[in-house]
C-alpha positions as CSV (number, residue, x, y, z in Angstrom):
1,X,-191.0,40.9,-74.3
2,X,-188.6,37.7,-74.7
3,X,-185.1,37.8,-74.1
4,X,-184.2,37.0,-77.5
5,X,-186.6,39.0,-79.6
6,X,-188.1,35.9,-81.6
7,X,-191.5,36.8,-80.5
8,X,-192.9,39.5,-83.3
9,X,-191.6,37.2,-85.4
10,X,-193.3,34.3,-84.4
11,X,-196.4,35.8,-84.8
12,X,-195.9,36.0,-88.4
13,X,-194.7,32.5,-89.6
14,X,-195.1,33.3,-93.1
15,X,-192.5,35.8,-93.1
16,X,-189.2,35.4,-94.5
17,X,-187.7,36.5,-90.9
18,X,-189.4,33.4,-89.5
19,X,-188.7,31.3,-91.8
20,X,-184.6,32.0,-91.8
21,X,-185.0,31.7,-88.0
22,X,-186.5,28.6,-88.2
23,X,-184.4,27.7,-90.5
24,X,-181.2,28.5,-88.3
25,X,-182.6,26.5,-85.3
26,X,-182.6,23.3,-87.1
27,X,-180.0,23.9,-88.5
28,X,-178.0,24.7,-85.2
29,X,-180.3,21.4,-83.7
30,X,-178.7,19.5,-85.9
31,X,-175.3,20.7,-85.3
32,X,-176.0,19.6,-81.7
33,X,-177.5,16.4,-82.0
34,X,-174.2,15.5,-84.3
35,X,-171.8,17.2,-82.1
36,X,-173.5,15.4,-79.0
37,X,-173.2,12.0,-80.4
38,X,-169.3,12.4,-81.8
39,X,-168.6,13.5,-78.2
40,X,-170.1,10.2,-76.8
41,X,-168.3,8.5,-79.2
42,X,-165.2,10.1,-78.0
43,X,-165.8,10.1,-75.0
44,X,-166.3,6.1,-75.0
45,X,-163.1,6.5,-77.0
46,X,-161.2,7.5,-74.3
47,X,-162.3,5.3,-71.6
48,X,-161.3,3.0,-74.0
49,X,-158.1,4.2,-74.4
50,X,-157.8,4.5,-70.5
51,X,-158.5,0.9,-69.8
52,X,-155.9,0.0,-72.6
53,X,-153.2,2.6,-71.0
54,X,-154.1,1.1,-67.1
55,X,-153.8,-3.0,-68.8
56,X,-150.6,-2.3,-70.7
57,X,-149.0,-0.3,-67.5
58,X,-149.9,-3.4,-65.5
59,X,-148.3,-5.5,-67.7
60,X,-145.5,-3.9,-67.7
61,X,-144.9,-3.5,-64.1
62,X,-145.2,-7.0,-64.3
63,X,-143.0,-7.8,-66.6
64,X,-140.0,-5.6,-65.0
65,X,-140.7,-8.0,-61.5
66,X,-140.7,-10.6,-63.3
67,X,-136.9,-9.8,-64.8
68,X,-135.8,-8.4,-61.7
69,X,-136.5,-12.3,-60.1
70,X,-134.7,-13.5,-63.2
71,X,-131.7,-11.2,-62.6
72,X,-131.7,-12.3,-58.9
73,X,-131.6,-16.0,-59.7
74,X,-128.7,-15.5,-62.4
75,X,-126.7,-13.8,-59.6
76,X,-127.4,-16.6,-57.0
77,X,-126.2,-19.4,-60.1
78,X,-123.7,-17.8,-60.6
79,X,-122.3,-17.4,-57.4
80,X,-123.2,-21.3,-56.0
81,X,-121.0,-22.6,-59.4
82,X,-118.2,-20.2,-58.2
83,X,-118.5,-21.8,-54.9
84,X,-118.8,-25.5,-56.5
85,X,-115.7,-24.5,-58.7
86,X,-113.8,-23.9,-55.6
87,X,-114.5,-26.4,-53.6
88,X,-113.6,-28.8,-56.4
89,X,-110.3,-27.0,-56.8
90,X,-109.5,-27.7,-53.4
91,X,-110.6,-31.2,-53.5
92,X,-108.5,-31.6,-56.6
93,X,-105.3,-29.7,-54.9
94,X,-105.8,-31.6,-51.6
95,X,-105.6,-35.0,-53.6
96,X,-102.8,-34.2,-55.6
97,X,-100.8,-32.9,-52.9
98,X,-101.8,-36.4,-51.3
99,X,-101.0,-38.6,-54.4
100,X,-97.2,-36.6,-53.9
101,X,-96.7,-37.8,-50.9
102,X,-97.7,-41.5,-51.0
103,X,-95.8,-41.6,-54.3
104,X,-92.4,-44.2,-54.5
105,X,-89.9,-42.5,-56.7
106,X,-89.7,-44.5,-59.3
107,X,-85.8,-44.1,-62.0
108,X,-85.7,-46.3,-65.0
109,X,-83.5,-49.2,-64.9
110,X,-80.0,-48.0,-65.5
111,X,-77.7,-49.4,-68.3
112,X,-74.6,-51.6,-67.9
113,X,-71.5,-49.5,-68.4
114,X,-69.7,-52.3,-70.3
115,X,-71.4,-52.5,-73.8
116,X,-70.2,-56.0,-74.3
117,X,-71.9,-57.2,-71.0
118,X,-74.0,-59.0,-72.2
119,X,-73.6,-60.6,-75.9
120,X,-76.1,-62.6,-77.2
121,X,-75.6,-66.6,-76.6
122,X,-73.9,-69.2,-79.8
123,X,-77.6,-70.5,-80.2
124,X,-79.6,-67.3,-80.8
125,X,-77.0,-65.8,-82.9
126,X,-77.3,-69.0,-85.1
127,X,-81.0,-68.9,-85.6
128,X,-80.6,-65.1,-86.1
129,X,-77.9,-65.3,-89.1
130,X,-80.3,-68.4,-90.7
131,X,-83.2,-65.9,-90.8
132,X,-83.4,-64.2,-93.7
133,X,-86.1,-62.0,-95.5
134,X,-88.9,-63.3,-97.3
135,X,-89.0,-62.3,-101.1
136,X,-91.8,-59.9,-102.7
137,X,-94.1,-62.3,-104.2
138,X,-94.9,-61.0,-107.8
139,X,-98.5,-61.6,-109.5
140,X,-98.2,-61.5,-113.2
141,X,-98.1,-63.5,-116.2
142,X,-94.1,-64.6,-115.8
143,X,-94.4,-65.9,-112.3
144,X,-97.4,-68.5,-113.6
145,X,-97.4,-70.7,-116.2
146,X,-100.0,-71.1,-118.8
147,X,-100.8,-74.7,-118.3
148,X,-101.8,-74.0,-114.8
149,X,-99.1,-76.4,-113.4
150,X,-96.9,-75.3,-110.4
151,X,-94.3,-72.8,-111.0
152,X,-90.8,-72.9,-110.1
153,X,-90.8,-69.3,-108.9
154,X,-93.9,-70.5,-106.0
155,X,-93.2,-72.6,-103.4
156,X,-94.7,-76.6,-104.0
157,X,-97.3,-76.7,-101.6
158,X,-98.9,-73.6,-103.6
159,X,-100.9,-74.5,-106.5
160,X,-101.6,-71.8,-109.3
161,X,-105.6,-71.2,-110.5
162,X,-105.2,-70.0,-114.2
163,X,-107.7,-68.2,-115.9
């Protein structure tokens, strides 16, 4: 006798035992061919997935090297300008404090004491006392004369356009 107990109904394929049996196992076939192939497809899934995971970890180990060298040459910029900075400031402070040294004192020229020292001489005070100021020259219809001739108000060797 089989193990299962399919044989005595075997033997009689036209019964309705046989038939639901059969029925079952191609039914359960079926179930196994479709199960099968959605686990390959997973299965290729995951790999998938794997190679994805393993690419973007690389990446990213990259990435954080990559920012540590940044961060390293920030810190060595920032220290040579610190250095630059004071070696200019002592370049600066060692010139000055040179400059000091070499400098003449120099005082503005002092005052008389007498405020009459020096009065101006008979000549300049003359020309000074002729000088006087110049009048505002007025443009308008009372400073030129209709006929276009000269006007008394405007010196002679300045003619008058009219218009």
């Amino acid at each position: 006798m089989d193990g299962v107990g399919l044989l005595p109904i075997m033997n009689m394929p036209n019964s309705d035992k046989a038939r639901a049996a059969i029925a079952q196992a191609e039914t359960a076939e079926r179930k196994f061919k479709t199960a099968s192939g959605r686990a390959k497809q997973l299965k290729e899934k995951s790999r998938e997935a794997k190679r994805l995971q393993k690419q973007a970890k690389k990446t990213a180990k990259k990435a954080a090297r990559d920012a540590r060298a940044a961060q390293k040459l920030a810190e060595k910029a920032r220290r040579d300008y610190k250095k630059a900075a004071a070696r200019a400031a002592k370049a600066r402070s060692k010139t000055a404090k040179a400059a000091k040294t070499n400098a003449t004192i120099t005082t503005p020229r002092k005052a008389s004491s007498r405020a009459g020292a020096n009065p101006p001489s008979a000549g300049r005070r003359k020309r000074r006392l002729q000088r006087t100021r110049r009048g505002v020259w007025e443009v308008g219809e009372d400073a030129v004369n209709p006929e276009g001739a000269e006007s008394a108000v405007l010196r002679s060797d300045v003619t008058v356009v009219g218009g």
